[in-house]
N, C-alpha and C positions, 0 to 999 in steps of 0.2 A: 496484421491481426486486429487493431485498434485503432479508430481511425478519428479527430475532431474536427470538423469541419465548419469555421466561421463559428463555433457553438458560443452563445449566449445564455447565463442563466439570472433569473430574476430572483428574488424572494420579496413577496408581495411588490412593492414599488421602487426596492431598491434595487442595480441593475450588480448582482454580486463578480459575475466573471463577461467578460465582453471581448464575444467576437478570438475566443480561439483558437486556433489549426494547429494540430500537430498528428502523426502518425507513429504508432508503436508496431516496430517487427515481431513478428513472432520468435520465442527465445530471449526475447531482448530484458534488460533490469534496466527500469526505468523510473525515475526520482524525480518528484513534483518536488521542488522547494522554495520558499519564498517566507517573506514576516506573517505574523498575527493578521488576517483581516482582508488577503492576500488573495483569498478565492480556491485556496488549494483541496480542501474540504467538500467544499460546494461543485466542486471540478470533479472530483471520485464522484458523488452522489449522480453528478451527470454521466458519468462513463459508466456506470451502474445501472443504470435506469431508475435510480431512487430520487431523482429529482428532475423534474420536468423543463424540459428548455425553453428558453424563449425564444429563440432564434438559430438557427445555423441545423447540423446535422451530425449525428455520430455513427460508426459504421464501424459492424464486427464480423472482421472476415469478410467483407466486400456487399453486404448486407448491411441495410440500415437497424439500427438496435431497436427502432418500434416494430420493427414486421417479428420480431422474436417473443414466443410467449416466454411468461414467468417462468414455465417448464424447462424449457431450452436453454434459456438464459441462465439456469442455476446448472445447467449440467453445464455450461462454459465460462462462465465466471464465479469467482469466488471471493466474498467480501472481508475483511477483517476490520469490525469497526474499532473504531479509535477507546472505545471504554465498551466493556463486557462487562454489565451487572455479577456479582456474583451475590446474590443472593435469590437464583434459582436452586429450589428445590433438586439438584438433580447434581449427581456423580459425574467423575471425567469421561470415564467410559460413557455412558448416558448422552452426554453433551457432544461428545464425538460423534455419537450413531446416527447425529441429528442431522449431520451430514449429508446422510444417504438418503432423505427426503423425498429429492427431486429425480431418485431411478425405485422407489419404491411401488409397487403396485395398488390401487386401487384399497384397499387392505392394510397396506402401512404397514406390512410385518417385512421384518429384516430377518434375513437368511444366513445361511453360513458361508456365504459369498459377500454379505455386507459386514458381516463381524470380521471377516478374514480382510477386509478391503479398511476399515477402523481401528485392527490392531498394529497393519504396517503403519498407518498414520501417525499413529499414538508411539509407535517404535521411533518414527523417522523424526520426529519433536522429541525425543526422550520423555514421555510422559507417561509409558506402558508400567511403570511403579506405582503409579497414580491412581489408579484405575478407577477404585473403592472408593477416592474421598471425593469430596462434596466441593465446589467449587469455593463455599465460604471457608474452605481449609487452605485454601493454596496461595500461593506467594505472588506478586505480581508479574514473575517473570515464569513459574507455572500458570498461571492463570494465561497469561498470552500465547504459550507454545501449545497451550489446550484446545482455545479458538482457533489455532493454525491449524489443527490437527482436523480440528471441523472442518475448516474448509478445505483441506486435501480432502477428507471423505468425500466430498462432491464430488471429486476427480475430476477438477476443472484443468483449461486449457490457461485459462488468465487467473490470477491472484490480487486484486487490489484492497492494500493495506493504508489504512489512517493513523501514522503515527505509530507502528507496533512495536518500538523501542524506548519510548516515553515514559518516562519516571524508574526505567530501568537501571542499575549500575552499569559500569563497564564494561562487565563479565556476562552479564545475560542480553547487552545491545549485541556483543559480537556474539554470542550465539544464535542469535534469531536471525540476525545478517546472514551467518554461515547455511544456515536451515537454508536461507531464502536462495542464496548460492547456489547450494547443491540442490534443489530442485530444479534451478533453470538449467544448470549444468546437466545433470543425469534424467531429467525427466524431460527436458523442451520448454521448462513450462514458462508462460511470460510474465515478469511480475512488475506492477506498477504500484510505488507506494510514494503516499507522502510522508516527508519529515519535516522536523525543524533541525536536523544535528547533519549541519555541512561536511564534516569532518565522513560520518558516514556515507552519506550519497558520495564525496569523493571518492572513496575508498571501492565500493560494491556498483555502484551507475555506470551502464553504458553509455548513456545519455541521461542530463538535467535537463529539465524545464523550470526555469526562472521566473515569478510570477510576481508583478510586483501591483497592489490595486487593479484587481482583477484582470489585467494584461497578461499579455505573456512577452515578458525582456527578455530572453533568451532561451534558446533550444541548443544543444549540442552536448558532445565530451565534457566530461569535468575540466577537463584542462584546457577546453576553450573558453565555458562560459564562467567559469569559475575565479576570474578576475579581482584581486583588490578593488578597481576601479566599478564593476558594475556592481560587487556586494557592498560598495559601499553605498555608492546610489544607493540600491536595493533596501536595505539593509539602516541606514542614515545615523553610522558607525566608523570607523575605522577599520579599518580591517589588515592585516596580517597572515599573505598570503605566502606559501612556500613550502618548496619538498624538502621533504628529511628520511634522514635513513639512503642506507643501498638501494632501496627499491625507488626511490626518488618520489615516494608517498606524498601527493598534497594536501593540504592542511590549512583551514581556514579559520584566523581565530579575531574574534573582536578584541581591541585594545581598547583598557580599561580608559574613562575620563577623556574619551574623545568621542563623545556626541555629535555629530554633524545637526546643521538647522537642519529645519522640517523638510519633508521630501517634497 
């Protein structure tokens, strides 16, 4: 579905992610993680087309992602950035419709096939209560199931998310995990997101990508890359790795006052 090939990206002269490769199936939940400074960020913006490469090649659906216009590219991806201003002018409802954009005609007027296409959305995030209030009304973890809801109205094939569990509680990470679930499960859809919470990508990833100084240390299963040994490299921690529960749940946690030197 998603393809990185050798990709390099710069920002002005620094060289931020280098050299690349990996491949996303279609269906698949897929989890960038690595520290602060890591390239993870800069890595979406590249899979995106919001940020220009220096080197290598990305490839959507067997197509390279510069031969796609902005057009195309919004009806098959869909972005979820990492912070959503809420001090736009505009309702939930509103902010959903915004969606439907890139299948709008000429005219820009939405039908009653794109409000019927924005209120499963806004049902499937729980946010169709919301409708009426204004984004500077809603709670952080409204405010996030909101932006999802936009970018289903796209009715994309890909979903790539910056963090969209981030300053969250417990109670609203695992609801947006589950949203993300059940659309790859029930709908196909593919989603690639960065984190920083291990614990999560073990839990919901098909496969991690491990990224440590814009490299990439690991591709695979939580439970191959997912090592005490390489988070701790990674990581330049301690770490505390081990399943619990029935389900034999992995679980990665840093132990306190055990700083490793520098990486």
């Amino acid at each position: 579905m998603l393809e990185a090939r050798a990709v390099s990206i710069a920002l002005g002269s620094a060289e931020i992610v280098k050299k690349i490769s990996f491949r996303v199936a279609a269906g698949e939940f897929f989890v960038i993680i690595g520290p602060n400074g890591s390239g993870k960020t800069t890595l979406l913006k590249g899979l995106s087309a919001t940020a220009p490469l220096a080197a290598g090649e990305t490839r959507l659906k067997g197509r390279p992602l510069a031969s796609f216009s902005r057009r195309e590219l919004a009806r098959t991806i869909a972005v979820v950035p990492q912070q959503m201003p809420q001090d736009f002018p505009f309702t939930v409802t509103e902010t959903v419709l915004m969606g439907r954009s890139p299948h709008l005609g000429l005219l820009g007027i939405e039908t009653g096939k794109d409000h019927g296409i924005a209120a499963r959305a806004m049902d499937t995030t729980g946010v169709s209560h919301l409708g009426g209030r204004r984004l500077a009304e809603l709670s952080g973890g409204e405010l996030q199931r909101t932006v999802i809801a936009r970018a289903l109205c796209q009715e994309p094939e890909i979903i790539l998310l910056d963090e969209p569990t981030a300053s969250l509680d417990p109670a609203h990470q695992t609801r947006i995990m589950d949203i993300l679930a059940k659309l790859r499960h029930e709908q196909g859809m593919t989603v690639i997101m960065v984190s920083h919470d291990l614990n999560l990508a073990a839990m919901y990833a098909d496969r991690v990508l491990v990224l440590e100084k814009g490299r990439a240390r690991a591709c695979g299963a939580p439970s191959e890359v997912m090592t005490a040994e390489l988070l701790e490299q990674v990581y330049g921690c301690r770490m505390l790795v081990e399943r619990v529960g029935e389900s034999g749940l992995l679980t990665a946690i840093p132990l306190p006052g055990q700083h490793l030197s520098a990486r």
